[in-house]
N, C-alpha and C positions, 0 to 999 in steps of 0.2 A: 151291516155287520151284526151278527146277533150275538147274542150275551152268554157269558157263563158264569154261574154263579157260582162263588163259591160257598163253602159250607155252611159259615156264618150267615150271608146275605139269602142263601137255599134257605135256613133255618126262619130268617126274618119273613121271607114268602110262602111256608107251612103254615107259620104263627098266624099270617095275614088272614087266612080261609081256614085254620082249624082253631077251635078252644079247650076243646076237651080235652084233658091233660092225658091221656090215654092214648088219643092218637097223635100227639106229642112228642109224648114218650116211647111210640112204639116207630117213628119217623126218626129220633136219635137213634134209636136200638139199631134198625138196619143202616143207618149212615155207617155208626160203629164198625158193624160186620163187616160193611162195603170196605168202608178204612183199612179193616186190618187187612180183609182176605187180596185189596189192592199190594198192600203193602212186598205181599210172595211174589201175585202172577203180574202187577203191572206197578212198579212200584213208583214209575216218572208220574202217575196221575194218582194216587192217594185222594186227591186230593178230589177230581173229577168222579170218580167213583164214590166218596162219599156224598158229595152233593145230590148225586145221580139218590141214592139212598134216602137221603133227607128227603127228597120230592117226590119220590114213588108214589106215596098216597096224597096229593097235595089237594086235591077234589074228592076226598072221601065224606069227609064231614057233610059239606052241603050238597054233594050228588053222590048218595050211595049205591042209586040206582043207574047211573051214568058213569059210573066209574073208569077212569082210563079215556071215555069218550069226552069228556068235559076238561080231563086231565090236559089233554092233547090241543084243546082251545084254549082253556086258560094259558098255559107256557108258549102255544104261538102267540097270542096277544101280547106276552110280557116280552115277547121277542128272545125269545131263550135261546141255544143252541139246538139245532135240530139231531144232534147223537142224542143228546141229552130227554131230550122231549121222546127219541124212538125209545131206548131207553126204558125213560118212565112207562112207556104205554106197554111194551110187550112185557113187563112184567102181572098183564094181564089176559094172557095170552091162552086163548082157549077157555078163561070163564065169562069175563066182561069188553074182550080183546082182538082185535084178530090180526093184529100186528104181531110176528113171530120176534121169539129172542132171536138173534141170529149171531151177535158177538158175544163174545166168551163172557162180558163184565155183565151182559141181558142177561144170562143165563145164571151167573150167580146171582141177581138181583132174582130169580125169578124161584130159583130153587131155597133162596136162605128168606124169604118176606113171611110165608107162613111156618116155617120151618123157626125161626125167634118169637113167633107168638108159643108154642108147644114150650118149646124148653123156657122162655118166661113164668109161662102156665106152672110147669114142673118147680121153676126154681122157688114158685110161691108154696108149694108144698113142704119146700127143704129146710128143716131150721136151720141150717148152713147156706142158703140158699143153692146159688148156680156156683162158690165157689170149689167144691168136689165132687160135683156130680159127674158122672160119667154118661158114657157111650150107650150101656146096659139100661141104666138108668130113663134115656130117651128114650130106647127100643121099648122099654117095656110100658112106656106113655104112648109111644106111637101104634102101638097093638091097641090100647085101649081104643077105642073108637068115641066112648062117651066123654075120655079125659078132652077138654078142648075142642070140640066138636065142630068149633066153629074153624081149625086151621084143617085144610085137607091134604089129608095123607097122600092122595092121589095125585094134586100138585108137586108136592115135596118130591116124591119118587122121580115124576115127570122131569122133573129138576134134575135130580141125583144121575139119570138116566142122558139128559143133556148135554150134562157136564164129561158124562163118561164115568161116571165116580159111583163107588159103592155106598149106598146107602149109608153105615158108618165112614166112609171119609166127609160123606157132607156133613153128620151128626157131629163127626170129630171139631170138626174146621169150623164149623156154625160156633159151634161150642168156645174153644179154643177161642175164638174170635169177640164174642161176649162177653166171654169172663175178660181181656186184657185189659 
C-alpha cells in the first residue's frame, strides 16, 4: 500500500532534501495556490492537492540537473502514492519531463509553479506587496522578458492553454489564490 502524505508530513519530506529557505518558501507558495485553487475545482481533496504542491520540487536542490528525474526515484523509494509521484513529475513536462500533465490538478500544478515565482518577483517590487496588485500589473511583468528571467513565460501560457483558461484567468486565480 503506498502512502500519502499529507501536507504537514509532504512539508517535513521537502525540508528533508531542501535548506535553502527559498526553495522552501517557494514549495509553501505553490502548496498555498494548489490549496486554494483545490478548494473551487476539487474541494474533497484540498488537501491532496496541496501536498501534490509542497513536493513538486522535492529534488530541486540536490539534482537540479535531474530535476523531476530524481523526483520520480526518490517518492518511489519513500513509497508514496503513485497519482501523486505522476503528479510531481509532469509538472516538468516538456523541460526536464516527459511525463504529460493529463489531470486537470497536473495541469494546474503545471501552469501556476512558474507562474508564483513572477508575481513573488513583482510583489517584491510592491511597497504594498501582492496585497493590491492586479491582473495589469502581472501582464505588464510578464511582457518584460528581463523581469524574472528565470520563470518562463512559455511555460505559463503552455499552462493557461491546458487548462483552457485565458491567460488573465490564470493570472486572476494564481493571484487570487496567493494573496488568501
Amino acid at each position: 500500500m503506498s502512502y500519502i502524505p499529507g501536507v504537514e508530513q509532504a512539508k517535513e519530506l521537502v525540508m528533508r532534501y531542501n535548506k535553502d529557505p527559498f526553495h522552501i518558501q517557494h514549495a509553501e507558495t505553490v502548496s498555498k495556490v494548489m490549496g486554494e485553487l483545490a478548494k473551487e475545482f476539487d474541494p474533497d481533496r484540498v488537501d491532496f492537492w496541496a501536498a501534490v504542491g509542497m513536493l513538486h520540487d522535492i529534488d530541486f536542490e540536490l539534482y537540479p540537473e535531474q530535476h523531476c528525474v530524481k523526483a520520480n526515484e526518490m517518492l518511489h523509494e519513500l513509497d508514496i502514492d503513485e497519482e501523486m509521484i505522476h503528479a510531481v513529475v509532469s509538472h516538468g513536462y516538456g523541460i526536464c519531463a516527459d511525463v504529460e500533465p493529463t489531470e486537470f490538478m497536473e495541469k494546474v500544478l503545471f501552469a501556476t509553479d512558474e507562474l508564483t515565482g513572477l508575481i513573488g518577483a513583482a510583489a517584491l517590487m510592491r511597497p504594498t506587496g501582492i496585497s493590491d496588485m492586479e491582473v495589469k500589473s502581472i501582464k505588464k511583468k510578464f511582457k518584460d522578458k528581463k523581469f524574472a528571467a528565470g520563470c518562463s513565460r512559455d511555460v505559463i501560457t503552455t499552462g493557461a492553454q491546458m487548462l483552457g483558461w485565458e491567460l488573465d484567468t490564470l493570472f486572476q486565480k494564481t493571484l487570487d489564490a496567493m494573496r488568501a
